[in-house]
C-alpha positions as MATLAB code, in Angstrom:
seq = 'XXXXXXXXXXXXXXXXXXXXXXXXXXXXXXXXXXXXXXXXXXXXXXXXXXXXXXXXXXXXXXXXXXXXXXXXXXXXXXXXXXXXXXXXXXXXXXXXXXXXXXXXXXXXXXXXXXXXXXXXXXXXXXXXXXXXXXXXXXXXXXXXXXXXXXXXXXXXXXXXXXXXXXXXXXXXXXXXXXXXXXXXXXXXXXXXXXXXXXXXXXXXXXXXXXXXXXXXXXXXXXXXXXXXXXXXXXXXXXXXXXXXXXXXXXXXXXXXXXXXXXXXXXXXXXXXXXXXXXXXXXXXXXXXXXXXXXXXXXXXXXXXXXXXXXXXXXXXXXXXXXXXXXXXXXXXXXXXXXXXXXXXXXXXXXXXXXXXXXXXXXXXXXXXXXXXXXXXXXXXXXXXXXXXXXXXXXXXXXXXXXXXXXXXXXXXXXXXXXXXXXXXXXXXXXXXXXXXXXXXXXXXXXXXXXXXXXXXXXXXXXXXXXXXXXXXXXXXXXXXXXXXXXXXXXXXXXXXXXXXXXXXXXXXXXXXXXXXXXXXXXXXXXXXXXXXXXXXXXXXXXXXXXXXXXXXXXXXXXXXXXXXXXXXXXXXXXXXXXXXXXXXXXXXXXXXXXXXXXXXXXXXXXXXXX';
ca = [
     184.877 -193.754   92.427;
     188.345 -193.909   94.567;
     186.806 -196.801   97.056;
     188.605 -199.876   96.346;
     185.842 -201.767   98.135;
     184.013 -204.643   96.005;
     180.496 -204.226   94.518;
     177.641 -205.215   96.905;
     174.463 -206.101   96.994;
     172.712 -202.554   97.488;
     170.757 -201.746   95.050;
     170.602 -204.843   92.669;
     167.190 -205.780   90.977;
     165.511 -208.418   93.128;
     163.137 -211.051   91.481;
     159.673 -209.756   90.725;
     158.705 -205.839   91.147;
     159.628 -203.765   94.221;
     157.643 -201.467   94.999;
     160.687 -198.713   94.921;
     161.752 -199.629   91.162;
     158.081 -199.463   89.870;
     157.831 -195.676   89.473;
     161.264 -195.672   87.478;
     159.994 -198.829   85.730;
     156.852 -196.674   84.188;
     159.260 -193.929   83.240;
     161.577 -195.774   81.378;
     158.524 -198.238   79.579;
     157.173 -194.489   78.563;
     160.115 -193.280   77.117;
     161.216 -196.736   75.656;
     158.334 -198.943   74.923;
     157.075 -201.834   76.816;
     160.280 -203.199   77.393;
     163.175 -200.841   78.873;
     166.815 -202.164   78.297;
     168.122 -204.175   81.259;
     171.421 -202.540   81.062;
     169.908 -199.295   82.612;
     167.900 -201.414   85.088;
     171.047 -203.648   86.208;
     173.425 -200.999   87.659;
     174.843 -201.914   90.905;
     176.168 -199.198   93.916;
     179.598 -200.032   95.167;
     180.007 -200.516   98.475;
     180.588 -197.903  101.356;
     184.118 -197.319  102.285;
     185.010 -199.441  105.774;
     186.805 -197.831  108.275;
     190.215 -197.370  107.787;
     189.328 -197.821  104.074;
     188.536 -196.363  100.760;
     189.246 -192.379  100.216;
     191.300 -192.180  103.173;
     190.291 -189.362  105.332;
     186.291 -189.149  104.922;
     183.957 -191.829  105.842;
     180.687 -193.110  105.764;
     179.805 -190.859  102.610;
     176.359 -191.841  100.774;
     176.686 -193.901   97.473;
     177.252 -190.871   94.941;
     176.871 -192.508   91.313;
     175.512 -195.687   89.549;
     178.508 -197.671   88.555;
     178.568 -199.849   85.411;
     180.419 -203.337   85.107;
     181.792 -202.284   81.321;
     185.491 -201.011   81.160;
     185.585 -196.980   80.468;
     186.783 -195.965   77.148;
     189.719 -194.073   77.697;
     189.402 -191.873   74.521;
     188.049 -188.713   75.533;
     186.579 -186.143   74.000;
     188.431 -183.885   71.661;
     185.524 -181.122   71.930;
     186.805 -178.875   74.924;
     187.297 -175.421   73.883;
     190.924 -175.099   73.327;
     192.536 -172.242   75.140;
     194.749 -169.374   73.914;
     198.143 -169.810   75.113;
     199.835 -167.267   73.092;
     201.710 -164.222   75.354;
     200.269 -160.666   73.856;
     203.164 -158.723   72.911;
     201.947 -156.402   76.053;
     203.556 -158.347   78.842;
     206.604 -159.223   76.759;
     208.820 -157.753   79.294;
     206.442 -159.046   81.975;
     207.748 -162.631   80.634;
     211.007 -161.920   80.381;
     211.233 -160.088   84.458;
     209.918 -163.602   85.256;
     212.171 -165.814   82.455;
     215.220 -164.381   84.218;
     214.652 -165.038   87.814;
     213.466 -168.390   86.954;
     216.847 -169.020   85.320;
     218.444 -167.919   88.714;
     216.359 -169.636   90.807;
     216.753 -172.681   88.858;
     220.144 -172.057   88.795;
     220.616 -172.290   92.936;
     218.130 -174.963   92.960;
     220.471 -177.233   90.224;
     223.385 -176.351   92.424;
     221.836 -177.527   95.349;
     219.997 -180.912   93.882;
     224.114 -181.325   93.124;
     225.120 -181.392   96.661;
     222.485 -183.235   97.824;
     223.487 -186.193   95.538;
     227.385 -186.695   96.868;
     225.399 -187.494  100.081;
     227.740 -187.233  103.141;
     230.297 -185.692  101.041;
     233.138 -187.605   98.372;
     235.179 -188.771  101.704;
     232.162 -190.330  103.432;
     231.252 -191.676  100.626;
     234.448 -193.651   99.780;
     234.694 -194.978  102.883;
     230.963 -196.630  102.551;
     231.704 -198.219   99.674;
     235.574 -199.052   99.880;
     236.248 -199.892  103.030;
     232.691 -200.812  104.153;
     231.864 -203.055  100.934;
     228.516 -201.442  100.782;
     226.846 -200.041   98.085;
     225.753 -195.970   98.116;
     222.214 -195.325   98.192;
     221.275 -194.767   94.696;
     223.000 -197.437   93.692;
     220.098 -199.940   95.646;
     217.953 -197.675   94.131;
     218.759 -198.891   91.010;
     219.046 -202.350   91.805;
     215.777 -202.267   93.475;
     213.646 -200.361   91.441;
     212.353 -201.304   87.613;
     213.620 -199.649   84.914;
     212.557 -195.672   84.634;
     211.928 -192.517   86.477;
     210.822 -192.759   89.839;
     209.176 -189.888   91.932;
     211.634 -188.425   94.729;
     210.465 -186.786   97.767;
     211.878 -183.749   99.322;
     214.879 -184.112   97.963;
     215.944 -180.352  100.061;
     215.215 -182.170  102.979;
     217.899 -181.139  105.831;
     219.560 -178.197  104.141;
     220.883 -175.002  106.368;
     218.931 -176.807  109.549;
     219.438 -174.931  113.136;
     221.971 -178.015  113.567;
     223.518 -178.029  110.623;
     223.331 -179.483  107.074;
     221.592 -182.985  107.162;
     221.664 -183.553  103.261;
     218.413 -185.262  102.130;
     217.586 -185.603  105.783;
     220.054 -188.578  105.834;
     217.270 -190.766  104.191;
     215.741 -191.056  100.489;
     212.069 -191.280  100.242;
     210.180 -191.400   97.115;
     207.615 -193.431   94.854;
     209.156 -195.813   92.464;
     207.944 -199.238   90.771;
     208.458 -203.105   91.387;
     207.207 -205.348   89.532;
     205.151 -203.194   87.853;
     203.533 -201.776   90.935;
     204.184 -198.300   92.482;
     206.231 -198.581   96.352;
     207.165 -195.901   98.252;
     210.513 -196.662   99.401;
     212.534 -195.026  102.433;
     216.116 -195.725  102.117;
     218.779 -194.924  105.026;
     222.172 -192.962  103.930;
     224.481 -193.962  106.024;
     227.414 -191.519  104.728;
     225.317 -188.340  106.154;
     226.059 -188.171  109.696;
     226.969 -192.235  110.183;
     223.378 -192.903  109.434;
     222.320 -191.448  112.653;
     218.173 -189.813  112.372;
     218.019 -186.539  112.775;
     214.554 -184.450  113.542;
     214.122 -184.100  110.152;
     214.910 -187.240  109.349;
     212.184 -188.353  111.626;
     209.751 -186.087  109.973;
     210.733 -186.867  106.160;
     209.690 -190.795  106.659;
     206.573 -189.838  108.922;
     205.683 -187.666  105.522;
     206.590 -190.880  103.535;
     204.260 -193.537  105.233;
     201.484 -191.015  105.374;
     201.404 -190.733  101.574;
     201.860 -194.704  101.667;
     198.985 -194.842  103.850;
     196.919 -192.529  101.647;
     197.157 -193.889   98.461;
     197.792 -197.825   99.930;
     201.126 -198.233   98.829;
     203.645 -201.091   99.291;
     206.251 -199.322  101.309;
     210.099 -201.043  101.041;
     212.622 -200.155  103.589;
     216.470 -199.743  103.430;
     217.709 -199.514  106.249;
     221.057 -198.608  107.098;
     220.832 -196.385  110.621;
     223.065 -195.784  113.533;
     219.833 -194.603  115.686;
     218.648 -191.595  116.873;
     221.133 -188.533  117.536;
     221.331 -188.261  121.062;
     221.919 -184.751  121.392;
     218.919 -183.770  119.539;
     216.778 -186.808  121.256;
     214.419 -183.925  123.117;
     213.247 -183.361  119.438;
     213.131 -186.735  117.639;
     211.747 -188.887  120.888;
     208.779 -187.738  123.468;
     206.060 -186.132  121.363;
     203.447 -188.064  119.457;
     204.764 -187.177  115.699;
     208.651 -188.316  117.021;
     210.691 -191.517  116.590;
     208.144 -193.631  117.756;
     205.332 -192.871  115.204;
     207.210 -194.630  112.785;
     206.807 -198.386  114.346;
     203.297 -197.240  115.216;
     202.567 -195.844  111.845;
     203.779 -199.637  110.704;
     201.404 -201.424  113.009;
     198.408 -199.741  111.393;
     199.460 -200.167  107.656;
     199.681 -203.531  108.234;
     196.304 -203.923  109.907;
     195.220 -201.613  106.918;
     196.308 -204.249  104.635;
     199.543 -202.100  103.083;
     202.251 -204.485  102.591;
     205.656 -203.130  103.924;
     209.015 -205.252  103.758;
     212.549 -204.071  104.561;
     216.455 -205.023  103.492;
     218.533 -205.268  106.748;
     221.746 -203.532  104.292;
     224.126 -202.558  107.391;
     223.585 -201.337  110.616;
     220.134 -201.319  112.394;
     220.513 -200.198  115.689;
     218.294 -198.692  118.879;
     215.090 -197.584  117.252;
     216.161 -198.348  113.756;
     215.935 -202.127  114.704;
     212.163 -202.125  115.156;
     211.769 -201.341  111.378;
     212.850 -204.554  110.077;
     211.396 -206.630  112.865;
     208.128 -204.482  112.030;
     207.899 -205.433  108.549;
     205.438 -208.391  107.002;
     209.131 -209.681  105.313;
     212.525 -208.705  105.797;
     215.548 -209.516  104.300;
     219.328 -209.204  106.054;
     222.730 -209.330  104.328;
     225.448 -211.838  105.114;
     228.779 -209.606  106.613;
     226.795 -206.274  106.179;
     223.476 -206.446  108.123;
     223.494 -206.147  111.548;
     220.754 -205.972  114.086;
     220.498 -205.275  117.625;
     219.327 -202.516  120.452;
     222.861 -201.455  121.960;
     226.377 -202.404  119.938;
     229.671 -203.554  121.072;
     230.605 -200.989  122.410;
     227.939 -200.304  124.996;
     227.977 -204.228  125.561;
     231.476 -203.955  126.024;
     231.082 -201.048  128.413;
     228.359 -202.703  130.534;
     229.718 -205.753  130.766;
     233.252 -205.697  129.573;
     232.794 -208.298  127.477;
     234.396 -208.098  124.141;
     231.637 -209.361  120.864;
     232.084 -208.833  117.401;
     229.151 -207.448  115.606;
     227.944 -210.537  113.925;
     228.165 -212.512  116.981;
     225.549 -210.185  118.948;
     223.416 -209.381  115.912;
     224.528 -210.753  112.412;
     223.431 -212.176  109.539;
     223.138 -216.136  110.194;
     222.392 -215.147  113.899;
     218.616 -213.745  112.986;
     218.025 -215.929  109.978;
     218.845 -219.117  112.069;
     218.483 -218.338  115.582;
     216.312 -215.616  116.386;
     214.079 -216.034  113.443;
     213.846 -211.889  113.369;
     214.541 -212.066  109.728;
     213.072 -213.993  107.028;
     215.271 -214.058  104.252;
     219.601 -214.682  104.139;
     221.760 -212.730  101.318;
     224.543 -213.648  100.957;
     225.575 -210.011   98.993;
     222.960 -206.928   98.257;
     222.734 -208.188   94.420;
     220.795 -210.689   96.134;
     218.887 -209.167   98.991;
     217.535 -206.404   96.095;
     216.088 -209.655   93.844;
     215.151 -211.560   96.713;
     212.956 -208.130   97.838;
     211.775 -208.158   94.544;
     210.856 -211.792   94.547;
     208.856 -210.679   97.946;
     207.302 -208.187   96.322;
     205.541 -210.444   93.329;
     204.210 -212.619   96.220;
     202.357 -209.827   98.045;
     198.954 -210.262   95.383;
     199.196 -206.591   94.762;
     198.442 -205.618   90.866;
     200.274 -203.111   89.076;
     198.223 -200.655   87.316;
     196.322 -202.053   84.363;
     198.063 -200.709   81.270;
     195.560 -198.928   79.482;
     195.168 -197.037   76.045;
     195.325 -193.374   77.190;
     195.157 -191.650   73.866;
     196.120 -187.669   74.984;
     197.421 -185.218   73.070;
     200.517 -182.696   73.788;
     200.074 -179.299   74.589;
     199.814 -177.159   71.988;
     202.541 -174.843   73.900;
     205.684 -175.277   74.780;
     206.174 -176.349   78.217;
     209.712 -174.747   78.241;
     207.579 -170.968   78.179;
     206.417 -172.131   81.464;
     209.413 -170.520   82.865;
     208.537 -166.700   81.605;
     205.238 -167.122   83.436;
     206.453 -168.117   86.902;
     205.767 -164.727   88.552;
     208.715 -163.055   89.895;
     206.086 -161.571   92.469;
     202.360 -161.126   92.335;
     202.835 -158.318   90.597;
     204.423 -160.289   87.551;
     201.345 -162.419   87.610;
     200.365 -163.237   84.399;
     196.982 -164.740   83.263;
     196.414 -167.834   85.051;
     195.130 -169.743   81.605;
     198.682 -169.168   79.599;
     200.016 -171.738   82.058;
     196.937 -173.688   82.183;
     197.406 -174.326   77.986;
     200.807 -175.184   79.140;
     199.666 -178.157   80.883;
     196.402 -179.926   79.614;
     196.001 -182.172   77.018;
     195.580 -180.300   73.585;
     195.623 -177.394   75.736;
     191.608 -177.947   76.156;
     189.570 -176.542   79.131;
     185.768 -177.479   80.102;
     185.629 -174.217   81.815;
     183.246 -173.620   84.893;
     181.321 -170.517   85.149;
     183.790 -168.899   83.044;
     182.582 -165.055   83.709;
     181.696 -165.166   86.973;
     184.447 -165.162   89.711;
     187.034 -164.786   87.507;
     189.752 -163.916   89.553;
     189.572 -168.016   89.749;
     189.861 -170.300   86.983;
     187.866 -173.937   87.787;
     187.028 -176.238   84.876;
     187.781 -179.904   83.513;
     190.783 -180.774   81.407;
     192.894 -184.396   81.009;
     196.327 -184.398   81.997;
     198.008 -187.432   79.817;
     194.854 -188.960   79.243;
     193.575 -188.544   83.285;
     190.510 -186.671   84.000;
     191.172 -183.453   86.453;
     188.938 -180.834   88.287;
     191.243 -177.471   87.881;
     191.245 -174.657   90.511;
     193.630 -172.407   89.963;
     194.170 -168.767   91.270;
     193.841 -165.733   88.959;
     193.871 -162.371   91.234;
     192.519 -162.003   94.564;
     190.117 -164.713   95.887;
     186.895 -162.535   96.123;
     183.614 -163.852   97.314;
     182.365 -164.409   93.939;
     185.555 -166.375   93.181;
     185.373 -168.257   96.542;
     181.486 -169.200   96.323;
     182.429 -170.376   92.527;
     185.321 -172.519   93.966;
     183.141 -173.905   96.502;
     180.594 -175.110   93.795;
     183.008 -176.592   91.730;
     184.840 -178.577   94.143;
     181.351 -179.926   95.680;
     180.794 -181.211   92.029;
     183.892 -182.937   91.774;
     183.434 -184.400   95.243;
     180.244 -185.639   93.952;
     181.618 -187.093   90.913;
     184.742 -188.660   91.885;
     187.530 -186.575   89.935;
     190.906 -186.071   91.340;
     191.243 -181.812   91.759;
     194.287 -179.774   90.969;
     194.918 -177.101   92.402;
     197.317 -174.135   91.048;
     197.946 -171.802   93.828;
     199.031 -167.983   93.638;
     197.066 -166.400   96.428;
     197.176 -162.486   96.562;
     199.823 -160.757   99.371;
     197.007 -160.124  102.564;
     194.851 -157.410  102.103;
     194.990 -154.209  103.865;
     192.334 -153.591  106.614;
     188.997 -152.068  105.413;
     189.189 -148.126  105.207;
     185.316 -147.838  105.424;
     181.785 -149.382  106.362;
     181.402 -150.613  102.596;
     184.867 -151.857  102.665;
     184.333 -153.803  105.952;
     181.187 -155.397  104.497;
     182.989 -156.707  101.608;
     185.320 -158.224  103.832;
     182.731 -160.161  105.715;
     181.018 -161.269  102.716;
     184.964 -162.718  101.415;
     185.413 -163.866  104.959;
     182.477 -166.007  104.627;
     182.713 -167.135  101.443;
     186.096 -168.431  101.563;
     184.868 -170.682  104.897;
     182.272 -172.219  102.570;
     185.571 -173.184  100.369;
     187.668 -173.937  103.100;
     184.635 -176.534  104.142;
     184.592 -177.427  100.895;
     187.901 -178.651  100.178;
     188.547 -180.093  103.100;
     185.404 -182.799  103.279;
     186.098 -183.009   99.216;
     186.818 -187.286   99.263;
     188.992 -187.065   96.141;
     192.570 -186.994   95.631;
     194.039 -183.507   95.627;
     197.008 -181.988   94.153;
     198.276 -178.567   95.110;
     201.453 -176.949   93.140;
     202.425 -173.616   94.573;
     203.213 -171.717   90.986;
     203.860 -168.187   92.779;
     202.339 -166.296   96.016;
     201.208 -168.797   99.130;
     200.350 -166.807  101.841;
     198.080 -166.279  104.528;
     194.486 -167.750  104.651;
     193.951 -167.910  101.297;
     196.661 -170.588  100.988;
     193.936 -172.709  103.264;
     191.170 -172.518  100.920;
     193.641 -173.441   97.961;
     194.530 -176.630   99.768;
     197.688 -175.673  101.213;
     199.591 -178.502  103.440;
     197.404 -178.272  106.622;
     194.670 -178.986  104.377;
     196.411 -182.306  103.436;
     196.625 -182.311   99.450;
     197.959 -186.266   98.578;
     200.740 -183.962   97.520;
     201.974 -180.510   97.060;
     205.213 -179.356   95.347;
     206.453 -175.627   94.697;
     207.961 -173.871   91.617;
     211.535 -172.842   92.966;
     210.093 -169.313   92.303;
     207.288 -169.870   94.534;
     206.736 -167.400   98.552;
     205.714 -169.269  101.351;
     204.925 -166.899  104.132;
     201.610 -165.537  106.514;
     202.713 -162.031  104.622;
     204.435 -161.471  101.241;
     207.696 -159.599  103.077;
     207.611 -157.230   99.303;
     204.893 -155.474  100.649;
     206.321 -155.608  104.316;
     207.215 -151.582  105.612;
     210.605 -150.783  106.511;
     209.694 -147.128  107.497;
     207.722 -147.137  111.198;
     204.059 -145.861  110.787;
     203.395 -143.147  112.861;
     202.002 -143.449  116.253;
     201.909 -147.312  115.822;
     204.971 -148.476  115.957;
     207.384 -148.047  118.983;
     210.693 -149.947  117.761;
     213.043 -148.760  115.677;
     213.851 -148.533  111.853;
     215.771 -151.161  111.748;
     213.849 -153.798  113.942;
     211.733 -153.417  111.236;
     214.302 -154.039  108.442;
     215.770 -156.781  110.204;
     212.138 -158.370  110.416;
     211.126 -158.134  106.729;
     215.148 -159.660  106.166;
     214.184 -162.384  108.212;
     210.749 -162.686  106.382;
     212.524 -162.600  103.049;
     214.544 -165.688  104.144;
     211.960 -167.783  105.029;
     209.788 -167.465  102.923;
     212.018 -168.992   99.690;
     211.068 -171.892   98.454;
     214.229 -173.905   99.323;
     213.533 -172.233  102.918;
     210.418 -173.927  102.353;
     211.386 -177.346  101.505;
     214.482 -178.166  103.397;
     212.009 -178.145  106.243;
     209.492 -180.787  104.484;
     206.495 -178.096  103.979;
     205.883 -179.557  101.068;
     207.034 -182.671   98.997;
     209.361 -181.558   96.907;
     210.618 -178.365   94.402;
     210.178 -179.460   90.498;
     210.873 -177.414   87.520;
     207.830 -175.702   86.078;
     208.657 -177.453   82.616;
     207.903 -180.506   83.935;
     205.034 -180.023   85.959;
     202.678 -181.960   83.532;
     205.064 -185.071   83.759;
     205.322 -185.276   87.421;
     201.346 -184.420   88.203;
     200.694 -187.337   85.564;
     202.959 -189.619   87.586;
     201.135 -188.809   90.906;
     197.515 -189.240   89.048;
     198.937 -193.026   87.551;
     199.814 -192.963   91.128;
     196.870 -192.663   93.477;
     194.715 -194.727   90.739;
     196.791 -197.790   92.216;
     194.570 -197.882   94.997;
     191.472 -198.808   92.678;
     192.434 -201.899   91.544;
     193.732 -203.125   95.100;
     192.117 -205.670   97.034;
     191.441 -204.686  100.597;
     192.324 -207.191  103.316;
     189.286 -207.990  105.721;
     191.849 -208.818  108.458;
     191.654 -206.031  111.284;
     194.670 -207.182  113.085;
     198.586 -206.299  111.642;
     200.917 -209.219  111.290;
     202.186 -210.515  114.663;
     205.978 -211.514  114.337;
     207.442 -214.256  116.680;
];
């Protein structure tokens, strides 16, 4: 169950017989003997998610399983049919078409991941930490976060935008732990573009606090912001999902119970103020933070008055005077331990370390990269990548020969339980009705689904009666999916391996279908049509442009369809390297089981600031 509610009362023996229990009662004294064991009799429901509680985005769902009070054994089952990973020697040059682009593609994306990390470039930088005193980005990071990897988000973000490059979106945003217990953390960059927000910017921490919100996550804020770009403000300001859903967004994760606390670590100014004076807890640093709607120089414009920066808004102004911060640093060594000192007060338990006994795959995950498809027609069978990823490389198969141009089945990912959909050939209705099935039964039983998406380029249109009848009966099978996933109250995981286009990418749970998250193989197409199969020669009598309207559209189509295409504009959460796809779906797993072991806070109401 993913409800972090507390048990209730529903369904708890009462003294003496009910009149409910005494039909079960004779079944189990037949089958046991005059006295059936109590443990079977003293099950207890959990209780029903509240609003704004429990899976997230579904509600008032029926009670789905009996829960037991003893601890699950976390050594599974060694007895899944272990699947043949090994690449017949007839798609050898299948595998090595797709092990070459993958070293290209991987290739651009290293290059890129490179530039990313100098930030606003080696001069900007300098000057931030030279002649500003202030630490770059990753180096809080470091200070803030425990030892080890942490999860970054959309690290693209921003790249070869309409208005230029905006590396990382001028913000980092990504899942990391304190104290044990997994934040999401949105930190400013104040060497892209002065710290100023940027649409995208906007966007990329809008993305962050929804997956905060999701998976109730402690959400710590660096900020270190200029404000909004002016020039661009008809895009970052008016509309509901602009600037202003971010102070909203914090008003409801605080009434929600989410913790969220925020460093003051330079400027905060115009919108970026609110964030800090939002938070439950916020810390400013002495001769670095400073805090206020409009600067010096608009004061000194308006009024002509001449104030320094930490006489309108600094440090020992808000800890002393104004009371909009809580905590004085005197340098950012401090403000990141003081944070972290915040952090251990908030009651919020880390994950309880438990004995996950898994075993490796029995493949290397480095031959991941000569099954990446180059296109859909270098698709190779779905289950070589599959025995890539599981532990053992064992599958509990689902209707293995029916539908199988869809593979569904059970399999543990370091030690975690998963429902696996992933796409093997064209979603036909016996594959789509399949799929439907086996995501109702993991709905049903509480297991977190994968999903590997490769959907087919979009079909042709039906050439005959018998043709268009087999397109109805796929058109309404794949609705009964689409309903399907969507209402499915379990976390979901979508990677994008190869192909993601048109409707099919729906009923895989592509991003309007809200997976907790997606990421994409830098080989993977996102696009309505795969532009490979778009014409460059006119039909005739259809088409009354030109030859090379036509070639200029499938260019254009080829462009934006790329995965880095794809993620510098935050369509999904991130590119990661097919080799270590099993690591990073393991972290989000660890991740969203967080939320079990949190304790929700009955208060309706967010915390009011003076």
């Amino acid at each position: 169950m993913w409800s972090p509610a507390p048990l209730c009362a529903l369904g708890r023996r009462r003294p003496g017989p009910s009149a409910p229990l005494q039909p079960l009662t004779r079944l189990l004294q037949r089958e046991y003997g005059e006295q059936p064991p109590t443990r079977l009799l003293q099950r207890e429901y959990r209780e029903l998610p509240l609003p704004r509680q429990g899976w997230g985005r579904t509600h008032h769902l029926p009670p789905r399983r009996f829960v037991s009070n003893k601890p699950k054994s976390r050594r599974h089952p060694k007895t899944f049919p272990v699947l043949d990973g090994r690449v017949p020697a007839v798609y050898r040059h299948v595998f090595e078409a797709n092990l070459r682009n993958s070293e290209a593609v991987i290739n651009r994306y290293s290059e890129l991941l490179e530039r990313v990390k100098k930030g606003g470039g080696e001069n900007a930088v300098l000057r931030h930490t030279k002649r500003n005193k202030k630490l770059f980005v990753r180096e809080r990071l470091r200070l803030l976060l425990d030892d080890g990897d942490f999860l970054e988000l959309s690290p693209l973000a921003g790249l070869d935008m309409p208005y230029g490059d905006v590396p990382a979106a001028g913000c980092l945003t990504g899942i990391g732990k304190i104290c044990g217990v997994w934040c999401v953390f949105i930190a400013s960059d104040a060497t892209v573009k002065g710290g100023t927000i940027y649409p995208i910017g906007v966007k990329k921490q809008l993305r962050a606090q929804e997956i905060a919100m999701e998976n109730r996550l402690l959400s710590v804020h660096l900020v270190d912001s200029g404000g909004a770009f002016l020039p661009l403000q008809s895009e970052l300001f008016p509309d509901k999902l602009h600037g202003g859903r971010i102070f909203y967004n914090e008003a409801i994760m605080s009434a929600m119970g989410i913790p969220q606390v925020a460093v003051v670590c330079g400027s905060c100014v115009a919108g970026g103020a609110y964030v800090p004076t939002m938070a439950e807890e916020s810390v400013i640093i002495d001769k670095t933070g400073t805090l206020f709607l409009a600067g010096p120089p608009l004061v000194k414009a308006a009024t002509g008055e001449d104030v320094s920066p930490e006489d309108l808004g600094g440090a020992r102004l808000h800890s002393q005077v104004s009371g909009c911060t809580d905590h004085f640093a005197p340098s950012e060594e401090e403000a990141y331990e003081c944070i972290r000192n915040v952090v251990s007060t908030l009651n919020c338990e880390p994950v309880p370390e438990e004995d996950r006994d898994h075993d490796s795959p029995l493949y290397s995950p480095e031959e991941l990269l000569g099954l990446a498809p180059l296109d859909y027609g270098c698709t190779l069978p779905v289950k070589l990548i599959l025995s890539r990823l599981v532990d053992g490389s064992r599958l509990q198969e689902f209707k293995a020969a029916y539908g199988t141009t869809l593979v569904t089945g059970f399999g543990h990912v370091e030690g975690h339980l998963v429902g696996i959909v992933a796409n093997n050939g064209e979603l036909a209705h016996d594959a789509a009705l399949k799929g439907s099935h086996f995501v109702q039964l993991c709905g049903q039983r509480g297991i977190p689904i994968l999903f590997l998406q490769n959907t087919a380029p979009q079909p042709a249109g039906p050439a005959s009666i018998s043709q268009a009848e087999a397109h109805s009966n796929r058109l309404k099978a794949q609705a009964s999916m689409m309903a399907a996933v969507a209402c499915a109250a379990v976390p979901k995981i979508t990677i994008v391996i190869g192909g993601c286009f048109g409707s099919d990418s729906y009923v895989m749970c592509g991003r309007s279908f809200s997976p907790n998250f997606l990421f994409l193989w830098p080989n993977a197409r996102v696009a309505l049509v795969d532009s490979r199969h778009f014409p460059t020669v006119p039909p005739a009598g259809d088409w009354t442009g030109e030859e090379l309207e036509l070639k200029q559209l499938k260019a254009k189509l080829e462009e934006e369809s790329s995965a880095f295409y794809s993620s510098s504009r935050l369509w999904d959460d991130g590119i990661i390297l097919p080799q270590d796809t099993r690591k990073v779906i393991a972290q989000c797993l660890e991740i969203m089981e967080q939320k079990k072991s949190q304790a929700v806070s009955p208060c309706p109401y967010p915390i009011i600031r003076m």
